[in-house]
N, C-alpha and C positions, 0 to 999 in steps of 0.2 A: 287392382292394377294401378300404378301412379297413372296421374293425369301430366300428357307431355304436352307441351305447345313450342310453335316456334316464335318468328316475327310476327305479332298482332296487328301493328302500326299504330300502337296506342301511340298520342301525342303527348303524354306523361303529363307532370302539375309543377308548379313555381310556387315555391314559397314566396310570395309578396308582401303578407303581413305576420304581427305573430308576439312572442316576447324577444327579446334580445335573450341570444345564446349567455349559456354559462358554464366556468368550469370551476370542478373540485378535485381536491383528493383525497383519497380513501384508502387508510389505512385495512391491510391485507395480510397475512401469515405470508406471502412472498415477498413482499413488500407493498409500497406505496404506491396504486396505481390511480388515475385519473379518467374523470367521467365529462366528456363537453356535454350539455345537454342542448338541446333542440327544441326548445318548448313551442305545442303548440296550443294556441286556445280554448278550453274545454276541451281539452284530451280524452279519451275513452279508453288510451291503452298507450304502454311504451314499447317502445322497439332498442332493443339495446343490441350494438352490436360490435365486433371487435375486428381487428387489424390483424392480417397472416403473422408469418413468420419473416419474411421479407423487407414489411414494411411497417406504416401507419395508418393512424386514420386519416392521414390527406390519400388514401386509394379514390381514385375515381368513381368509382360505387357507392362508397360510403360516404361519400360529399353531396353524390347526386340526391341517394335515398335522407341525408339530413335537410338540402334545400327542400326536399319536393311533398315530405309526407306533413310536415308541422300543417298543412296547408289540407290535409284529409282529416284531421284528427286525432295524429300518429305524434306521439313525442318521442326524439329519436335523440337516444344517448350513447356516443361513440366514446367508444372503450378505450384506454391504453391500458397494456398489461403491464405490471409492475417492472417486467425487464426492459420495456422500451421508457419508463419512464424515468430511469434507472439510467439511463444511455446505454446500454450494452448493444452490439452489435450482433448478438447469435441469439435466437430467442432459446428462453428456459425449457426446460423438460416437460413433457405432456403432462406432469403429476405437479409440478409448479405453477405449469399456465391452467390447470382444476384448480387449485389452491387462489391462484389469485381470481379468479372467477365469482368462487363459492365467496368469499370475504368479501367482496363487494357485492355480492348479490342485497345485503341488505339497503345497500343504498340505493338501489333501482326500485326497490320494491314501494320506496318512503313514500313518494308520490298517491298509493295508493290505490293504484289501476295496474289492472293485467300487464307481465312483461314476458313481452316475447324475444326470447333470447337468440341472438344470431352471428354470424361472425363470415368475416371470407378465409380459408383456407385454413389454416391450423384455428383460424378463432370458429371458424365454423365446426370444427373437429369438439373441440372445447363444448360447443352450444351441446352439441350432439351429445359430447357424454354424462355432462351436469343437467338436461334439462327435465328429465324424470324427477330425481331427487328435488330439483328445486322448484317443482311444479310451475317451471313456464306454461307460458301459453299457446307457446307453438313454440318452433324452432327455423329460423333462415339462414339458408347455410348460400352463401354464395361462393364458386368457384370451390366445391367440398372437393379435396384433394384425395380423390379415391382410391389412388395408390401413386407413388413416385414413378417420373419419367423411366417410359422404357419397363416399367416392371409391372405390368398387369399382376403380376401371380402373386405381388406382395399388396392385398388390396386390403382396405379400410373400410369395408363395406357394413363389417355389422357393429360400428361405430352410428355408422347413419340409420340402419335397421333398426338398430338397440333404441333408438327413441321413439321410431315408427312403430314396432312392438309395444314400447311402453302406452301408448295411446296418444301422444304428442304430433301434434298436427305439424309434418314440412314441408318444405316449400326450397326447390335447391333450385337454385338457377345458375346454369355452368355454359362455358363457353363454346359452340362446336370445334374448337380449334386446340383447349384446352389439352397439353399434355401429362396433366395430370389426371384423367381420365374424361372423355367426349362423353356428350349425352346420352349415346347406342351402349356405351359401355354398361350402364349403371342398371342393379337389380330393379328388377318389377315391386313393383308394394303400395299401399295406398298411402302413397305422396304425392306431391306434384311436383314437375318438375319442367322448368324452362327453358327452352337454346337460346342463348345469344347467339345465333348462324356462325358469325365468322369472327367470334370473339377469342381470344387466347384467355390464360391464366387469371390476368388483371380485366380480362371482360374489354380489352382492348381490340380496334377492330381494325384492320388495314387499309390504304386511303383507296385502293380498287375493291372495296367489298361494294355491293348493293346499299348497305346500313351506311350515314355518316355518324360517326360516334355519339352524335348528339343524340341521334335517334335511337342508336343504342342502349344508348344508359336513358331514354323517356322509354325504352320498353322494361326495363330494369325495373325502373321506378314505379311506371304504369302496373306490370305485371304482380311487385307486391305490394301495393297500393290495393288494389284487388282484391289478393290472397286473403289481406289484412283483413279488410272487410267481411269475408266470407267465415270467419274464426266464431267459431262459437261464443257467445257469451258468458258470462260468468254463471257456473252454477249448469253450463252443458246447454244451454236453449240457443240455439240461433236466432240473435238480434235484427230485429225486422227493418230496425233504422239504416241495417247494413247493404240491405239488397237491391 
């Protein structure tokens, strides 16, 4: 059965110190996409993670999780897919935005420590379907769009299953508000998975909730800051430095 949790009250982590960020580009079979990296010192593992359909990597999540994890251990490289880097306005086809995934995947891997591949919405769909094949080290899927508003019956579920099957450790953290599918919605299975109470799509949270957004995104942060930790090591042994 997944493990669900809600508000923890973690106070989440600040990046304070660390290397000065950097970006590249990486040539892709869809095109040219870009890698900001997040370095953090003596890293143990990357965290790479990508931008929906909607938007980019300035998402509020994806900013919070690059301040916050360089500061655990975590080097965190936010993804542009070759159509946002491209300018287009509509993102590419699910069979493009695989493509430009798989073609950068070697540049996440260069570093030479575990990548845990992740994305929010359609990048989280992406994480999901490539991350067998390319032997991530888990998968975090934030705000996983488990079917289109309004349309339960049309659901995406063994997108996210299909990795959990594989043996690929997830970790989805969606928003209770979310209408692309609530926490209650989502199958049973051995993942974890987190509410942001009264968070919508973008994990945004309204200014009458209990959460002030801040808190929000340090339980984001908190919650796979955690997860991370909890990841097996290399070779399947649970790292004792972790616990």
């Amino acid at each position: 059965m997944s493990t669900r949790t809600g508000n923890t009250g973690h106070t989440g982590h600040t990046q304070t110190t660390g290397t000065p960020r950097t970006t590249e580009t990486v040539g892709t079979p869809a095109g040219e996409a870009r890698i900001t990296w997040h370095p953090a010192p003596g890293a143990r593992l990357v965290l790479a993670v990508s931008h929906g359909a909607g938007g980019g990597i300035e998402a509020r999540d994806l900013q919070a999780l690059a301040a916050a994890l360089p500061a655990r251990g975590v080097t965190v490289a936010l993804v542009e897919q070759p159509w946002r880097v491209a300018g287009k306005k509509v993102a590419a086809a699910p069979k493009v935005l695989d493509e430009g995934w798989l073609g950068l995947w070697p540049a996440l891997t260069r570093p030479g420590l575990p990548v845990v591949a992740g994305g929010r919405s359609a990048g989280a769909r992406v994480a999901c379907r490539t991350a067998a094949g390319l032997g991530a080290a888990g998968v975090l899927a934030l705000a996983f769009p488990l079917h289109p508003p309004g349309k339960p019956e049309k659901s995406r579920a063994e997108e996210l299953t299909g990795a959990v099957d594989a043996g690929v450790p997830v970790l989805v953290v969606q928003g209770g508000r979310d209408p692309f599918g609530r926490p209650e919605e989502f199958p049973e299975g051995p993942y974890d998975l987190v509410e942001v109470a009264a968070g919508d799509h973008g994990l945004a949270v309204p200014k009458r909730a209990e959460q002030t957004q801040e808190q929000a995104l340090a339980q984001v942060t908190g919650a796979v800051g955690d997860w991370l930790d909890r990841l097996p090591a290399p070779g399947g042994r649970p790292d004792a430095a972790r616990t």
